[in-house]
C-alpha positions as CSV (number, residue, x, y, z in Angstrom):
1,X,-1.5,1.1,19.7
2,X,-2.9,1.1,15.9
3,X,-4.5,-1.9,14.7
4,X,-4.8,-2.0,11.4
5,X,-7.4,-4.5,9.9
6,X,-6.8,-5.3,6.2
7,X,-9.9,-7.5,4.1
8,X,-8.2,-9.3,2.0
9,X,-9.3,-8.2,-2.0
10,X,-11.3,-10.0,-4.5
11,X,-10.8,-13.6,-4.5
12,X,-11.8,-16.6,-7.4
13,X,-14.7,-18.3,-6.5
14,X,-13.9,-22.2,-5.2
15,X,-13.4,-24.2,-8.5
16,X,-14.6,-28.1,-7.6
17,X,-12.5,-29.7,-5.2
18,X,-10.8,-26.7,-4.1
19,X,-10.2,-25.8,-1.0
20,X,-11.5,-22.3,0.3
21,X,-7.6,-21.9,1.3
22,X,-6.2,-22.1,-2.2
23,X,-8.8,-19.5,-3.8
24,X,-6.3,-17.2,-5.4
25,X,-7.2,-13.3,-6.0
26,X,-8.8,-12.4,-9.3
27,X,-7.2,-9.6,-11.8
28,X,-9.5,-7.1,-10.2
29,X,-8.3,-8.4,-6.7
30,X,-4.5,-8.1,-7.7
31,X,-5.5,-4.6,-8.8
32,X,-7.3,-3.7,-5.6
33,X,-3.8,-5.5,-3.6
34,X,-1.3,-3.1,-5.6
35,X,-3.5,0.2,-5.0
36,X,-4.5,-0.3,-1.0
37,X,-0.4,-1.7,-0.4
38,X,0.9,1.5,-2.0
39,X,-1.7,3.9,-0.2
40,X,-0.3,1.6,3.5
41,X,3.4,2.2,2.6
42,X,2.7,6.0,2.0
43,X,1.5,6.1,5.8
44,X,2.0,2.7,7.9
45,X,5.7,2.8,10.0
46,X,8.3,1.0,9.3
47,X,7.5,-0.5,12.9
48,X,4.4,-1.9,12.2
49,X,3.8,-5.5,12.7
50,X,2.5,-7.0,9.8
51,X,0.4,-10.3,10.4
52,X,-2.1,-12.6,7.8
53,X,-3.9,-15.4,7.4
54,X,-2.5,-18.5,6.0
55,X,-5.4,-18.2,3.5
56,X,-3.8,-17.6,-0.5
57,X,-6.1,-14.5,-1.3
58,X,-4.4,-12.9,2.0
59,X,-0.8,-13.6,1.0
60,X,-1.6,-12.5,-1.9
61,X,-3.2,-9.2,-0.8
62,X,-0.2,-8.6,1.6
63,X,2.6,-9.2,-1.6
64,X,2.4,-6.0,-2.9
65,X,3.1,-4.4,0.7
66,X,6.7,-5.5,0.4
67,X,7.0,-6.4,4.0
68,X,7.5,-9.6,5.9
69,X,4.2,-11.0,7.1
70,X,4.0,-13.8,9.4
71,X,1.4,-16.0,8.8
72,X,-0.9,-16.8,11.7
73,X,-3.4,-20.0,11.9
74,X,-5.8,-17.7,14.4
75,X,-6.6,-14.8,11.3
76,X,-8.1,-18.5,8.8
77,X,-11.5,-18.5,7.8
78,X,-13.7,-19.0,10.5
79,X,-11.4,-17.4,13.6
80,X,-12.3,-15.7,15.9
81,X,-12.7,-11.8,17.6
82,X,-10.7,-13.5,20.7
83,X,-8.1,-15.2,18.5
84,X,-7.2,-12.0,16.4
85,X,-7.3,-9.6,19.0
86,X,-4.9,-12.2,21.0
87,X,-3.0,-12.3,17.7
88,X,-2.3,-8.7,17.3
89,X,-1.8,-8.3,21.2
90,X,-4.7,-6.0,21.2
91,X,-4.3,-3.0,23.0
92,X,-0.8,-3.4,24.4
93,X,1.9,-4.4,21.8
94,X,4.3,-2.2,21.4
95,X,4.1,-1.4,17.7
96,X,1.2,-1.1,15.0
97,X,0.0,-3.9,13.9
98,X,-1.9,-4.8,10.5
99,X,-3.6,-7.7,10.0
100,X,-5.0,-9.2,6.1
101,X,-7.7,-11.3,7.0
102,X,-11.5,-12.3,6.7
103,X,-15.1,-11.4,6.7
104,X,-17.0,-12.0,9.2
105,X,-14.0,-11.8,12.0
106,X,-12.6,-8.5,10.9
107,X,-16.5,-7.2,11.1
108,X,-17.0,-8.5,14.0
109,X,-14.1,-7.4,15.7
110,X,-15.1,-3.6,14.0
111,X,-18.5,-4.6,16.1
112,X,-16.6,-5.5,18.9
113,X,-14.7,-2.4,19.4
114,X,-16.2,-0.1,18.7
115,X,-19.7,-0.8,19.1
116,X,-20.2,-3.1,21.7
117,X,-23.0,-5.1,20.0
118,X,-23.3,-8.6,18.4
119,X,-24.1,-8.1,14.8
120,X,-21.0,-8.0,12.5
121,X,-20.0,-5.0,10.4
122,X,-19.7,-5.2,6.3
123,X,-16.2,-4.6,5.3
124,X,-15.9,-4.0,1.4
125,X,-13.0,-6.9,0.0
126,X,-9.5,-5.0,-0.2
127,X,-10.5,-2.2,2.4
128,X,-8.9,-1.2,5.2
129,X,-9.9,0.0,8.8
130,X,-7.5,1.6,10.9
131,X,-7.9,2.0,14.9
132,X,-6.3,3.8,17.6
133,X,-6.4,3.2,21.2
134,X,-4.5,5.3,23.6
135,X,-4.3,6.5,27.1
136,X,-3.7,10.2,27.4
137,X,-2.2,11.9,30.7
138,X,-5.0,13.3,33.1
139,X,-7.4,11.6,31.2
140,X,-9.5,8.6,33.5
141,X,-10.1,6.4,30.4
142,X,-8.4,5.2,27.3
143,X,-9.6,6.3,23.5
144,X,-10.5,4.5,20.9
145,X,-10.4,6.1,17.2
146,X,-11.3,5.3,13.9
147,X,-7.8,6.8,12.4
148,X,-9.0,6.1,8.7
149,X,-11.4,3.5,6.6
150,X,-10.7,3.3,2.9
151,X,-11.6,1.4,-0.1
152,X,-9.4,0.4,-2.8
153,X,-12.4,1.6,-5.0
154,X,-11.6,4.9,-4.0
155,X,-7.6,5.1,-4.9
């Protein structure tokens, strides 16, 4: 299974009053939407799940994709490792699966995973991580793989 975990890009600071929710992306963060979204289409299947926070800035990071994304209460600010990785049927769905969501949960499930330890890793606003887990024939234990990590910065 790839699990694809998507930051959603640069967001408006909270104007007064506002709800963290409603931030919307910035120019920049539109930008940085556009550029990682074409890069994902070039190599994501046409299979892959694609699933986001209800959170503005990640709808609006997942627009340019031009897929259906469902939006899913457990990716908001403040989830949890358990609650995404239940969301994206972590290791056993069937398909890929991308998810646009949040700092710290998307660091902390990188932590999770792949390192086994409690502090959260930094995840740069619009990147993208992408794992693999699989089970090979013969083999006693399953793999996990860091597939790709890019920045919008970089495209």
């Amino acid at each position: 299974m790839d699990l694809i975990l998507w930051r959603h890009a640069e967001a408006a600071p909270a104007r007064e009053g506002q709800a963290d929710e409603d931030r919307p992306l910035t120019s920049k963060g539109e930008r940085q939407a556009q550029r990682m979204a074409d890069w994902l289409n070039r190599r994501i299947a046409q299979s892959t799940k694609v699933i986001a926070s209800p959170a503005l800035r990640c709808q609006q990071t997942v627009a340019p994709l031009g897929r259906s994304a469902k939006r899913v209460a457990a990716l908001a600010p403040g989830g949890t490792v358990e609650g995404l990785l239940a969301a994206a049927k972590w290791p056993d769905a069937s398909e890929p699966v991308l998810v646009v969501g949040h700092q710290p949960t998307l660091g902390e499930v990188l932590s999770h995973l792949l390192g086994g330890r409690e502090p959260s890793w930094a995840i740069k606003k619009g990147a993208v991580w992408w794992l693999r887990w699989r089970e090979r024939e013969g083999e006693d234990e399953p793999q996990l793989t860091v597939v790709a990590v890019q920045s919008p910065d970089l495209l």
